[in-house]
C-alpha positions as CSV (number, residue, x, y, z in Angstrom):
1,X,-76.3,52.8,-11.5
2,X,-75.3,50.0,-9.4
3,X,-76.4,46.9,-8.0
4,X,-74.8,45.0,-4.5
5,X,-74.6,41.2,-4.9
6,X,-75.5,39.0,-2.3
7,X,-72.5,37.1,-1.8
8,X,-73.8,34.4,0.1
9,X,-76.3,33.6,-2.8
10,X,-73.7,34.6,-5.4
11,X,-72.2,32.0,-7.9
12,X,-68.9,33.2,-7.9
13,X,-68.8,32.8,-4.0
14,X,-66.5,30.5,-3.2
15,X,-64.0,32.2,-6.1
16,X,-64.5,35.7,-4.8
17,X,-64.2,34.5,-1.0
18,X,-61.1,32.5,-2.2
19,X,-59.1,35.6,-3.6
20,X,-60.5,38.5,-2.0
21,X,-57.9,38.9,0.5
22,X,-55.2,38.2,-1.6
23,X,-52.6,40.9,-1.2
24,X,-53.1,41.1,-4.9
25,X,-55.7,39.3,-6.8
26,X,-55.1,41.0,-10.4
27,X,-53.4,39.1,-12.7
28,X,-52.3,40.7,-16.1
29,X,-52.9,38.9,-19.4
30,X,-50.8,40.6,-22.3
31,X,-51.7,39.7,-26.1
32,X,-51.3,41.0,-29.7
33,X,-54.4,42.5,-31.0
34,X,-54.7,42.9,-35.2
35,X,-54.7,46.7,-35.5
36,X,-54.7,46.4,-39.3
37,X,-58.5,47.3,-40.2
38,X,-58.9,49.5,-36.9
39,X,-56.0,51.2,-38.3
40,X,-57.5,52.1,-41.9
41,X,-60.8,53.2,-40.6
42,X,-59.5,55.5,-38.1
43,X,-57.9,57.5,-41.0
44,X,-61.4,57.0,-43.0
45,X,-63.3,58.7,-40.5
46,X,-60.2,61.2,-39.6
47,X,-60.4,60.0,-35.8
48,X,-57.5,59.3,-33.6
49,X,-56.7,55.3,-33.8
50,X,-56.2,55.9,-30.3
51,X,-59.3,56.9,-29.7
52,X,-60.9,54.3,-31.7
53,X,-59.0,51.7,-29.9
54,X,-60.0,52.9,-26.4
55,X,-63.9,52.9,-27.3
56,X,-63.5,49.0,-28.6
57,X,-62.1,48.1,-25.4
58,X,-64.3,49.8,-23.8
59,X,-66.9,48.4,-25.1
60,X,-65.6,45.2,-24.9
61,X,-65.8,45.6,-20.9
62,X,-69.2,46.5,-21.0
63,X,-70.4,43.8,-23.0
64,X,-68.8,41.2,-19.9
65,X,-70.5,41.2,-17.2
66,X,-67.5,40.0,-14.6
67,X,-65.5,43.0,-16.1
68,X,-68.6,44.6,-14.0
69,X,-67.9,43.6,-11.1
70,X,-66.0,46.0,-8.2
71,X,-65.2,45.2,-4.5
72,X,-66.0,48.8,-2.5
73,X,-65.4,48.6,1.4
74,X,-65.5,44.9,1.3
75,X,-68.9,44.9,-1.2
76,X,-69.4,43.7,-3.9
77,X,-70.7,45.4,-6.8
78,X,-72.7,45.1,-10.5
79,X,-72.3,48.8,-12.3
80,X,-74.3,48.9,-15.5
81,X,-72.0,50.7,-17.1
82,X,-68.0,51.0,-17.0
83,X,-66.5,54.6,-17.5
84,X,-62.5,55.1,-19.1
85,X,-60.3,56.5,-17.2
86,X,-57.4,57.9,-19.6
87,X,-54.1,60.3,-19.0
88,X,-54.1,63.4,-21.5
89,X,-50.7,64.1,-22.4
90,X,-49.8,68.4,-21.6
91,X,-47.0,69.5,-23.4
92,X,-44.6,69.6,-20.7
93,X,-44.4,66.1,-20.7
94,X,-47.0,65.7,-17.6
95,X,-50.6,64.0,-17.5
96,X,-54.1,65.1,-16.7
97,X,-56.2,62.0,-16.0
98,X,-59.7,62.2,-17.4
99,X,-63.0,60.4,-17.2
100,X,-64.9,59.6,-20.2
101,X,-68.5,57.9,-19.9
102,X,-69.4,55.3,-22.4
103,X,-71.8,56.1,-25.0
104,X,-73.7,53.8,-27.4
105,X,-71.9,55.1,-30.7
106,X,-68.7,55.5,-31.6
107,X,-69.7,59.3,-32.5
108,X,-70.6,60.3,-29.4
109,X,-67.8,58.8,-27.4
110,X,-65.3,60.5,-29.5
111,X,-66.9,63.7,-29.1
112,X,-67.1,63.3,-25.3
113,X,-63.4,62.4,-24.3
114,X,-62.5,65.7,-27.0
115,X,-64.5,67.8,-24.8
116,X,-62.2,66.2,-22.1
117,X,-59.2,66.5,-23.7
118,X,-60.0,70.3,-24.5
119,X,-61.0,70.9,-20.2
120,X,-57.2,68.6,-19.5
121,X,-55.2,70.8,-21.7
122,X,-57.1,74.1,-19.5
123,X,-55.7,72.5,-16.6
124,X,-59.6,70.9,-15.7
125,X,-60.5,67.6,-15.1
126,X,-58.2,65.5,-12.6
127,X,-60.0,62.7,-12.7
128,X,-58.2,61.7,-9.3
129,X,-59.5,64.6,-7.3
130,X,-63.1,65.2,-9.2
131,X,-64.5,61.6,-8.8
132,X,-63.1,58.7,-7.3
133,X,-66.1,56.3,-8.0
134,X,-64.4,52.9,-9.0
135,X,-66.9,52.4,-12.0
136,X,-63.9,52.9,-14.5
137,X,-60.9,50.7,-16.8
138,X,-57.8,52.8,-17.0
139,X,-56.4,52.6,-20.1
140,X,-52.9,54.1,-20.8
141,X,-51.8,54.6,-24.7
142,X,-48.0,54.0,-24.9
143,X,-46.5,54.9,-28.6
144,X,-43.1,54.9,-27.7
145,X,-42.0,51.1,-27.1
146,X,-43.8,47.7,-27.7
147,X,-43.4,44.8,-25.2
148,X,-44.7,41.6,-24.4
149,X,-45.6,41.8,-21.0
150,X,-46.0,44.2,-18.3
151,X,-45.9,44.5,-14.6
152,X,-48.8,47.3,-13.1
153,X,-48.3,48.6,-9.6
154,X,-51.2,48.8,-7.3
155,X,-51.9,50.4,-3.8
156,X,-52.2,48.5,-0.6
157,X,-55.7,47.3,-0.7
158,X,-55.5,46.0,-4.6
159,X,-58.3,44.1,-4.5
160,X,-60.7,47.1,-4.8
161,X,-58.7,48.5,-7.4
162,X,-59.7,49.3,-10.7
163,X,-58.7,47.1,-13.9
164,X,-55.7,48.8,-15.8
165,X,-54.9,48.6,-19.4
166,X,-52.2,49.6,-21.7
167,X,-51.6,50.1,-25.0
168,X,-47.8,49.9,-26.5
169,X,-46.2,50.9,-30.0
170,X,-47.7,49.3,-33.1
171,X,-45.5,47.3,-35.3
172,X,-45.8,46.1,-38.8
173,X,-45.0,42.5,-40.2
174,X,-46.0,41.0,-43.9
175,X,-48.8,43.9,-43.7
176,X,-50.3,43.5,-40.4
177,X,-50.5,45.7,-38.1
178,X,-50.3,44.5,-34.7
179,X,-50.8,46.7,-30.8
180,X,-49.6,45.0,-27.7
181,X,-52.1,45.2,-24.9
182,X,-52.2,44.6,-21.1
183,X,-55.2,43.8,-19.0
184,X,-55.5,43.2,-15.5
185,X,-58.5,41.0,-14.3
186,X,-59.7,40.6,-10.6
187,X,-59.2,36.9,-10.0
188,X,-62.3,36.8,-7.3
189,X,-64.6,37.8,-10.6
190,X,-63.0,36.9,-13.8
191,X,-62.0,33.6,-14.6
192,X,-60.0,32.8,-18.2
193,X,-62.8,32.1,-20.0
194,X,-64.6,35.6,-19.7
195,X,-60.5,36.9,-20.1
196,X,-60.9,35.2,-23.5
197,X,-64.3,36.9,-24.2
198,X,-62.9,40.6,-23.3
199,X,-59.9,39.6,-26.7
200,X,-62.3,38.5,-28.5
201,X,-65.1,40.9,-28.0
202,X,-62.2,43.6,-28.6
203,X,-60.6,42.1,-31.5
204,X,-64.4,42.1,-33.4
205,X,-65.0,45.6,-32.1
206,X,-61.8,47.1,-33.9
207,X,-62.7,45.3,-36.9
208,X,-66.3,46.5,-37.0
209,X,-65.7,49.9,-37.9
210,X,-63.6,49.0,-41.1
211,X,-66.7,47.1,-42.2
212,X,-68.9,49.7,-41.6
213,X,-66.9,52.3,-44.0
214,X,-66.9,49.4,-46.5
């Protein structure tokens, strides 16, 4: 579901007016998230970390309102709920995107992007060609290389892209575990404040499920 905002009676007005024509009005924040407890639980539950990782962010983006927010021919919109978009890896080196909906539990979302992961590796599910509804975050898992920034391409009209994400190589220092993350923000809806919110929000969410097998 989906709700248009009234942009002339719309708080963020002036700041959405100000970028919206931008050629691109993404910027990319890159930080170090502490992988260390998100890590252990993962193998306590016999999930993916990956997997793991992708639901706290996702989560995270649900639990912000302005990471909400998508511009659709020229609108403005409010989803209730944000979707992943995710590439599964085929063992010719190529990618099937997928679309996973977010679910209230841990549980359920990991069984619902396996049931995606089993259509992608049939050859099912391009999430490209099946649904192009900009309700999503794309989040990319890179294991091969760490860095400490990154540059994301967008299309012509980028500001009714979706936000992209990525995850690089996790490295190890006096115990901790650390993951490099990108995440692009809309500048017309997200301001730093609700960019430090989304690292926070994530950063709780990966440790909550170490505490929870406690």
């Amino acid at each position: 579901m989906r709700q248009k905002i009234d942009i002339d009676n719309w708080e963020r007005k002036e700041n959405y007016l100000f970028f919206k024509d931008f050629t691109n009005p993404y910027y990319t924040v890159t930080s170090f998230v502490d992988v260390s407890n998100a890590y252990a639980a993962s193998k306590q539950l016999n999930i993916k970390f990956s997997q793991l990782a992708m639901y706290a962010s996702l989560k995270a983006v649900n639990e912000i309102e302005p990471l909400r927010y998508r511009q659709i021919e020229g609108k403005v919109w409010l989803f209730d709920s944000i979707r992943l978009n995710t590439a599964v890896s085929l063992p010719d080196h190529s990618f099937i995107s997928v679309i996973v909906p977010y679910k209230p539990s841990l549980k359920e979302f990991v069984a619902s992007i396996q049931e995606q992961i089993d259509l992608a590796q049939k050859g099912l599910g391009d999430a490209y060609s099946l649904d192009s509804e900009k309700d999503v975050v794309v989040i990319s898992v890179n294991p091969w290389y760490s860095f400490t920034g990154m540059q994301f391409q967008f299309p012509k009209n980028a500001g009714e892209n979706m936000p992209l994400s990525i995850f690089g190589k996790i490295t190890e220092e006096n115990g901790v575990k650390k993951m490099p993350v990108a995440m692009s923000f809309h500048h017309g809806f997200v301001d730093g404040y609700y960019v430090g919110q989304y690292w926070e929000k994530f950063q709780q969410n990966l440790d909550s499920f170490y505490h929870r097998v406690q």
